[in-house]
C-alpha positions as CSV (number, residue, x, y, z in Angstrom):
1,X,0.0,0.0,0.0
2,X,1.4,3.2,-0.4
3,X,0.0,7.1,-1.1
4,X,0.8,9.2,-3.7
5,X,1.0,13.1,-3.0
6,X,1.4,15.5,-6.1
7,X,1.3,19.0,-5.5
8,X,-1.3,21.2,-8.6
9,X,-1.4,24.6,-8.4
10,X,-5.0,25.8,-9.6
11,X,-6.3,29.0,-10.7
12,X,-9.1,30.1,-9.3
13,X,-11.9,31.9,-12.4
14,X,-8.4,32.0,-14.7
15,X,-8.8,27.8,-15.8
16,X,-8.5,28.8,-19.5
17,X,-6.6,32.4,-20.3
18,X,-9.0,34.1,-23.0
19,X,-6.6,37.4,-22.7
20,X,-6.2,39.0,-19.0
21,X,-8.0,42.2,-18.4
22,X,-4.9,43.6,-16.6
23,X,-2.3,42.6,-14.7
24,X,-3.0,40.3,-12.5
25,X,-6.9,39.1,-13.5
26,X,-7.6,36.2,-15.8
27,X,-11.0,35.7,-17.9
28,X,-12.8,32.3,-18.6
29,X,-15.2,32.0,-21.3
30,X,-17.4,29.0,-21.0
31,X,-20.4,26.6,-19.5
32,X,-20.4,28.1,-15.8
33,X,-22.0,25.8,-13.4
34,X,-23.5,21.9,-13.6
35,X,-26.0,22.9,-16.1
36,X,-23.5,23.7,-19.1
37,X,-26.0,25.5,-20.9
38,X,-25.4,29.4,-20.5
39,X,-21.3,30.7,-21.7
40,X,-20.4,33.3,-19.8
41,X,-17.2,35.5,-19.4
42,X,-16.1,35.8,-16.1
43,X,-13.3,37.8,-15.1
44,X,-11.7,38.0,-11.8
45,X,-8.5,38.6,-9.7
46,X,-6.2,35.2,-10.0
47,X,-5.7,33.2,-6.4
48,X,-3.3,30.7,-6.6
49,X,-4.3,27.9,-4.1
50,X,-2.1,24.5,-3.6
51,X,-3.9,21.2,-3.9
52,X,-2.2,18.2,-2.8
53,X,-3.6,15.5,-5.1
54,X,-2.9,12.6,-2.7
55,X,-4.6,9.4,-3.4
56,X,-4.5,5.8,-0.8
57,X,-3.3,3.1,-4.3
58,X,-4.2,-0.2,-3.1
59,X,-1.4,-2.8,-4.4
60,X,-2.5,-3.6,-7.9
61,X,-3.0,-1.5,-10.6
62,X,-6.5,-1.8,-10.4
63,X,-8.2,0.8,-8.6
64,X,-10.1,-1.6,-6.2
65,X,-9.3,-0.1,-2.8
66,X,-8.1,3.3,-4.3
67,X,-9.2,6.2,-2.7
68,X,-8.5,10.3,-1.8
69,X,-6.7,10.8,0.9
70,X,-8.3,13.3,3.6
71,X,-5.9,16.3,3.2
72,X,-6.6,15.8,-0.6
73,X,-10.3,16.6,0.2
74,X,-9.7,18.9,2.4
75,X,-7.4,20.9,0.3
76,X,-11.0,20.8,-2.4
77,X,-12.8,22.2,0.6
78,X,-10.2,25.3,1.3
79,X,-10.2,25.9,-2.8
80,X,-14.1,26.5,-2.3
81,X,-16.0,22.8,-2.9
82,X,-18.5,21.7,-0.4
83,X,-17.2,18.1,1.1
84,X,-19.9,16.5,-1.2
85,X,-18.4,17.8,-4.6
86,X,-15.0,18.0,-3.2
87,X,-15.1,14.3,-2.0
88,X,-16.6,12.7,-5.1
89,X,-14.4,15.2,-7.7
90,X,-11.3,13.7,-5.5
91,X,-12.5,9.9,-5.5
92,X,-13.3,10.5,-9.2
93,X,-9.6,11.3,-10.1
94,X,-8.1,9.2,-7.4
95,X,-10.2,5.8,-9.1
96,X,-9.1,6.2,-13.0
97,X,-7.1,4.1,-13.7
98,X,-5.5,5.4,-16.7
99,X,-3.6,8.1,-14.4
100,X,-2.0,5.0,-11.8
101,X,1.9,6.3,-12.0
102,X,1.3,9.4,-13.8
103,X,1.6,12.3,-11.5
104,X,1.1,14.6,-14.4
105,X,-1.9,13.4,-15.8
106,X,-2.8,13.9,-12.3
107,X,-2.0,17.3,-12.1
108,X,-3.6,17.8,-15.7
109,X,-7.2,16.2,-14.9
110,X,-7.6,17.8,-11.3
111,X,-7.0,21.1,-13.5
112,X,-9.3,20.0,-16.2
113,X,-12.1,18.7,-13.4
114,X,-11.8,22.0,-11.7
115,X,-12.9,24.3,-15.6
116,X,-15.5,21.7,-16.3
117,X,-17.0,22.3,-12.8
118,X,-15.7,25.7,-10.7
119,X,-16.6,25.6,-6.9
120,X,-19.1,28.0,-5.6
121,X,-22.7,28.0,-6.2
122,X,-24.2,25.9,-8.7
C-alpha cells in the first residue's frame, strides 16, 4: 500500500486564459456551473491555491481499494468545494485508472475537473 502526494497549483476563475483584463486578473469564457447550458465570461482577480492531489493506491493496478486521501479533500474544501463535490471530484480522479503512476496526468485532470466544474454555487 502506499499514497501518492502530487502538489497542482490551480487558478481560481483564470482555468482557460481568453486574454487577461490587466495585470494580475484572468477571464474564462465558457459553460459556468453543472447545467453547461449558458457561456459566460467571467473575469476576476487570480488566487493561486495549492492542492495536494494525494490518493491511498491499493497494491494492484486496479483501482479496487483506491481512494482520496483526507488532506486531498480537504485541500478541495479550502479551494471553495463543499465536502460532497469536493469528495466525489477527488475519488473521481483518485479511481481512474488510466492516471496510476502518472503524476502529471494527475495534475492535468484535477486542473481540467476543476474548468469543467468551478466551486461555488451551482
Amino acid at each position: 500500500m502506499k499514497t501518492i502526494a502530487i502538489t497542482a497549483a490551480a487558478l481560481l476563475t483564470g482555468m482557460a486564459f481568453a486574454g487577461a483584463a490587466q495585470a494580475g486578473t484572468s477571464c474564462y469564457t465558457g459553460p459556468v456551473g453543472r447545467d453547461h447550458v449558458n457561456n459566460k465570461t467571467v473575469c476576476g482577480p487570480t488566487r493561486k491555491q495549492q492542492i495536494h492531489i494525494d490518493c491511498f493506491r491499493g497494491p494492484w493496478r486496479e483501482t479496487i481499494w483506491d481512494h482520496p486521501q483526507g488532506s486531498f479533500v480537504d485541500d478541495l474544501v479550502a479551494f471553495g468545494y463543499d465536502y460532497g463535490d469536493a469528495n466525489g471530484l477527488a475519488t473521481q480522479i483518485c479511481r481512474n485508472e488510466s492516471l496510476v503512476g502518472n503524476p502529471e496526468g494527475l495534475r492535468k485532470e484535477l486542473l481540467k475537473a476543476i474548468a469543467n466544474d468551478p466551486p461555488g454555487p451551482n
